[in-house]
C-alpha positions as CSV (number, residue, x, y, z in Angstrom):
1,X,0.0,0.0,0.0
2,X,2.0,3.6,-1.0
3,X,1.3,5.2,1.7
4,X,3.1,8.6,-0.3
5,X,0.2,8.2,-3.0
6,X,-1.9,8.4,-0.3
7,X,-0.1,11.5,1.2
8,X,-0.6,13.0,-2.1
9,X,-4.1,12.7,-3.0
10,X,-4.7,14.1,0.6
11,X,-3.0,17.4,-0.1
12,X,-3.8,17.9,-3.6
13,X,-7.6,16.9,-3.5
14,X,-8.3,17.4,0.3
15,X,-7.1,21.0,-0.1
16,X,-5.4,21.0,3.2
17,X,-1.4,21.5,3.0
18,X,-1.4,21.7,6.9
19,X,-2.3,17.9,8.1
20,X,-0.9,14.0,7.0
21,X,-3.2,12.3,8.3
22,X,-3.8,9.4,6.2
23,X,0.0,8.5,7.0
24,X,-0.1,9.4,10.2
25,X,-2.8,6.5,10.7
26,X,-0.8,4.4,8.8
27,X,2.4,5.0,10.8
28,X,0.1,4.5,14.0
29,X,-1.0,1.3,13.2
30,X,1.4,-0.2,11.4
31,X,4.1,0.9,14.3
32,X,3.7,-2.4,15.4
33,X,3.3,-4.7,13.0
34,X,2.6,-8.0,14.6
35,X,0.2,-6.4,16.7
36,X,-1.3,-4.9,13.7
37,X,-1.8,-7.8,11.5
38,X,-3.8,-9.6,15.1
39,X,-5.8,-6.5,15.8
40,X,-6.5,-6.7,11.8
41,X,-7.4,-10.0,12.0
42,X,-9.7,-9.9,14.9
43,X,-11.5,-6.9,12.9
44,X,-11.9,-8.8,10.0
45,X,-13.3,-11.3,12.4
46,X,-15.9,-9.8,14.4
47,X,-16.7,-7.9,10.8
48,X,-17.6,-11.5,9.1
49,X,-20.0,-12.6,12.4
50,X,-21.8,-9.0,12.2
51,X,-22.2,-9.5,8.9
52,X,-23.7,-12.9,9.4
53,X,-26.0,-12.0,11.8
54,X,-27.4,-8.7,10.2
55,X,-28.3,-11.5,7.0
56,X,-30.6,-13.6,9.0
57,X,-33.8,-12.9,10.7
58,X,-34.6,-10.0,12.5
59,X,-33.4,-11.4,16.2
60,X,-30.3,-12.5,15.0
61,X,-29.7,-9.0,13.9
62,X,-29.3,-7.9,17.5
63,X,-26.7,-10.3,17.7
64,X,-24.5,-8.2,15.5
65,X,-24.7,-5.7,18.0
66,X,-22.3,-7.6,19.9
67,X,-19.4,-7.0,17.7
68,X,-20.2,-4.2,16.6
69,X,-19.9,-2.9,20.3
70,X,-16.9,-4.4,20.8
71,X,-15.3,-3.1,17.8
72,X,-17.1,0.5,18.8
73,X,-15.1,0.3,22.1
74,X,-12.0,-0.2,21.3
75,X,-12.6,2.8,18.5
76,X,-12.8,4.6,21.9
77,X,-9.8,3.5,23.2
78,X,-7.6,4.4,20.2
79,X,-8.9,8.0,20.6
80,X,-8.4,7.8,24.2
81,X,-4.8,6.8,23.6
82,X,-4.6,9.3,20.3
83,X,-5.6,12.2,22.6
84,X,-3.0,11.6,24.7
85,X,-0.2,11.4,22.3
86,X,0.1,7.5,21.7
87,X,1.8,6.2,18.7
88,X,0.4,3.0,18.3
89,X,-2.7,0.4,18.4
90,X,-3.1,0.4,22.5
91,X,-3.3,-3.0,24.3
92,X,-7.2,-4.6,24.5
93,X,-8.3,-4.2,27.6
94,X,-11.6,-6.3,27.6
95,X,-13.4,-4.5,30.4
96,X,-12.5,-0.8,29.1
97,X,-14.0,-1.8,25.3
98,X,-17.0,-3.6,26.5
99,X,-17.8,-0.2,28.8
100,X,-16.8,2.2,26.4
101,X,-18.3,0.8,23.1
102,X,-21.8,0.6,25.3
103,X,-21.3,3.7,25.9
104,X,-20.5,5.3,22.9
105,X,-23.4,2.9,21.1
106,X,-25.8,4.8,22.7
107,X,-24.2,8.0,22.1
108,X,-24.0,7.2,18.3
109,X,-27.2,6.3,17.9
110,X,-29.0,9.2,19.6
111,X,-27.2,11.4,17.2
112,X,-27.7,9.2,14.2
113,X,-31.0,8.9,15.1
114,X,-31.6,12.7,15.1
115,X,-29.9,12.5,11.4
116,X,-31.9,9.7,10.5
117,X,-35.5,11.9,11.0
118,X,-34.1,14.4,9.5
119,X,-32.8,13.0,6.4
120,X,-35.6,10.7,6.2
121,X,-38.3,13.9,5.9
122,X,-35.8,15.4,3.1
123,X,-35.6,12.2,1.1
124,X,-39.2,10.5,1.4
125,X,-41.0,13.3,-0.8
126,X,-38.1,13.6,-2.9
127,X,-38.8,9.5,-3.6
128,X,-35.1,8.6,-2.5
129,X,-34.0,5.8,0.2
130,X,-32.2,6.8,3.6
131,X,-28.9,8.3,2.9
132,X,-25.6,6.9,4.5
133,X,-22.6,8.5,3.0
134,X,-20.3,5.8,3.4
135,X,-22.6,2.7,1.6
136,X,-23.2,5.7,-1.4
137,X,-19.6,5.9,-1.8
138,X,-18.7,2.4,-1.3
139,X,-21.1,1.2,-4.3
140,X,-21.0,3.8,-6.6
141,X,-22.6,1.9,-9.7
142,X,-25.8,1.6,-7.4
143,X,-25.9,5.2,-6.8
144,X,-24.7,6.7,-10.1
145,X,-27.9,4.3,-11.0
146,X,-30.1,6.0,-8.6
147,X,-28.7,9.5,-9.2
148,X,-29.7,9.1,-12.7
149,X,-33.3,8.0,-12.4
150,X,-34.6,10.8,-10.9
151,X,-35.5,14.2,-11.4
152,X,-32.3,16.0,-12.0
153,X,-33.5,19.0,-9.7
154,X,-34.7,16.7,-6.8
155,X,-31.3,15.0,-7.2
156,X,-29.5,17.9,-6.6
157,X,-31.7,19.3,-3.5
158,X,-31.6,15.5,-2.1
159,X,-27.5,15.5,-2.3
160,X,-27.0,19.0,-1.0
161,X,-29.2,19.5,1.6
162,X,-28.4,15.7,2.8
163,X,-24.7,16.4,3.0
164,X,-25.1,19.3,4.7
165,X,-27.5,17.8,7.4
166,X,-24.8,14.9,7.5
167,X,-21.9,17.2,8.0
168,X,-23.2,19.4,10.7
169,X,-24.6,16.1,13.3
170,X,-21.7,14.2,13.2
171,X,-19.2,17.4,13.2
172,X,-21.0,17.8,16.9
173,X,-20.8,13.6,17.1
174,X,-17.5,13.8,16.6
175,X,-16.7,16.3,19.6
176,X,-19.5,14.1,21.5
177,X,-17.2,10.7,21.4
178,X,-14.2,12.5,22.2
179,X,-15.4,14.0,25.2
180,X,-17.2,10.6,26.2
181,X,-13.3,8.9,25.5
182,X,-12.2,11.3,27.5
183,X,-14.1,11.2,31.0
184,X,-16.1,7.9,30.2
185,X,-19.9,9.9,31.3
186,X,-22.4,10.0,28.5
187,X,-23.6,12.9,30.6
188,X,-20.5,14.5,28.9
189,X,-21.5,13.4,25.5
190,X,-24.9,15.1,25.6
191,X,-24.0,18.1,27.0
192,X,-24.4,20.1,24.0
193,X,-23.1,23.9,25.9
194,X,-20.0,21.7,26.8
195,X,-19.2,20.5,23.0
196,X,-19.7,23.9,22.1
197,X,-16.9,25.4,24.8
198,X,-14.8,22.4,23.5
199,X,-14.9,23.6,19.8
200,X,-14.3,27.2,21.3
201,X,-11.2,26.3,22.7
202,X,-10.2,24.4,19.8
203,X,-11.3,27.0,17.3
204,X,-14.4,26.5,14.8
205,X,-12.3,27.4,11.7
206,X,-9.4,24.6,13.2
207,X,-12.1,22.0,14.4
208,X,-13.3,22.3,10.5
209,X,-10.5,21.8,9.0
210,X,-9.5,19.1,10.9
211,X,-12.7,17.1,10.5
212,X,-13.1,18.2,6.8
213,X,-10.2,15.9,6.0
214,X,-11.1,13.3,8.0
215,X,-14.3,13.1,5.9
216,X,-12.1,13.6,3.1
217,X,-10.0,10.7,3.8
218,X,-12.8,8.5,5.0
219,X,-14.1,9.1,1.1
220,X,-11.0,8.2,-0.3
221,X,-10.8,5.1,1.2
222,X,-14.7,4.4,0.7
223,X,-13.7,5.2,-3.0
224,X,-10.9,3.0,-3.1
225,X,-13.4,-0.2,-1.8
226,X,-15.0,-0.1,-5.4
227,X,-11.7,-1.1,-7.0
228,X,-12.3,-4.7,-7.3
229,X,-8.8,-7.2,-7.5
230,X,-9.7,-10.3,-9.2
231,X,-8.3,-12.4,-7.1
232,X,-11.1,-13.1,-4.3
233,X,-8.5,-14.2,-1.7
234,X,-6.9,-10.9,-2.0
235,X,-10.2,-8.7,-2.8
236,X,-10.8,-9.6,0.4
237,X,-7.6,-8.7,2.5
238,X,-7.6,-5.6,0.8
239,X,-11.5,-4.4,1.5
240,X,-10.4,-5.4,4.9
241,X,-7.3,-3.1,5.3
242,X,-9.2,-0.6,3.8
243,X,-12.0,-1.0,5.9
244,X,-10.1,-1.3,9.1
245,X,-8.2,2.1,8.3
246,X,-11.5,4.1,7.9
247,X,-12.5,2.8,11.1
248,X,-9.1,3.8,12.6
249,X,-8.7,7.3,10.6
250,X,-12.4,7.9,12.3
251,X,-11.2,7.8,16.1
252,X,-7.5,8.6,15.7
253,X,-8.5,11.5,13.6
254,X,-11.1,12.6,16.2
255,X,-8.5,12.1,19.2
256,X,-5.9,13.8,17.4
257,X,-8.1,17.2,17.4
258,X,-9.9,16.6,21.0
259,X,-6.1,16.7,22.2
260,X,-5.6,20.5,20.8
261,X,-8.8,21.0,23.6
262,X,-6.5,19.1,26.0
263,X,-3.5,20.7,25.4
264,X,-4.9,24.1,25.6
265,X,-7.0,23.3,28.7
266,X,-3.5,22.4,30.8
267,X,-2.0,25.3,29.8
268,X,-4.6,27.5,31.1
């Protein structure tokens, strides 16, 4: 993987000269390689069994949430780490991740909840289906599709207006799981005046930035998942790595701007 290709497209397409931080992900996980390849592995894992429980009936679907908590918590503990300067994967800590990723569950899905109503009253009389950023990107021929068979001018409201909507919850989201990575209460998370003095501190204009390329990388590698490798053995390993590093740019990228709030805060 050329991680100075990656470097490149960040800084020439993202539009900011400032930040690296699809290599910096890469040189954080990859610090330690063994430990990489087994947190990779166990990823890929607890990816396949969510994936075969959200196929089957509608019970089994809430045994996906097992995983998907798991692999949620430790997303907490890399931004926990991130925030306070670590350079690599941290150690699994079982009780920590099972804590934090029921936390930050029900933080996520109070906020994508919110999006979800609101996006769902845009697109119903527009005639399209929920939007999710992230699947439109990763299958592109289904959406071009889509795009394409409807009205042209409802086409355009539905992708503006739904990218906007999308931007502004989890830009606050973002600030929401920091802050509950931080002191562990989802008291924290939901105190909306206190994600606001947060972003103060940190500086709207900066916070933007920063989270603009995060979304900008997480699209890049979204992007990338449509390139298909023809042999299935290694389609696969790759869709994983690439999978596994938007999960990681999500929380290191996220702990990486909460710590500017840190770092600011001790010097006061």
């Amino acid at each position: 993987m050329n991680v100075k290709f990656f470097s490149f497209f960040t800084i020439e397409f993202g539009g900011i000269m400032s930040l690296n931080l699809i290599k910096d992900v890469w040189d954080y996980t990859t610090y330690n390689k063994p430990f990489f390849l087994f947190i990779l592995i166990l990823f890929l894992i607890l990816c396949i069994i969510k994936g075969i429980f959200e196929d089957m009936n509608t019970y089994a679907w809430y045994l996906a949430c097992v995983p998907y908590v798991f692999i949620s918590g430790y997303g907490m503990i890399i931004t926990k780490d991130r925030l306070r300067h670590g350079k690599r994967l941290p150690k699994i800590l079982v009780k920590d991740v099972i804590v934090l990723g029921v936390k930050s569950t029900i933080v996520s899905t109070v906020f994508l909840l919110v999006q979800d109503m609101i996006l769902w009253s845009i697109s119903s009389p527009l005639d399209f289906p929920e939007f999710d950023l992230e699947d439109m990107l990763m299958n592109m021929p289904e959406t071009i599709h889509m795009l394409y068979s409807h009205n042209p001018v409802h086409t355009v409201v539905f992708l503006v207006v739904s990218l906007i909507v999308s931007y502004i919850l989890i830009f606050f989201m973002e600030i929401a799981l920091a802050k509950l990575a931080d002191t562990g209460s989802i008291l924290d998370a939901f105190n909306l005046y206190c994600i606001k003095k947060i972003i103060d501190v940190i500086g709207w204009g900066n916070y933007a930035k920063h989270y603009t390329l995060i979304v900008f990388s997480i699209g890049f590698y979204s992007l990338l998942i449509n390139i298909e490798i023809p042999i299935v053995a290694l389609d696969y390993a790759y869709q994983t790595v690439l999978l596994f590093l938007i999960f990681v740019t999500q929380y290191v990228g996220i702990g990486a701007v909460y710590s500017i709030f840190k770092e600011k805060q001790s010097d006061d």
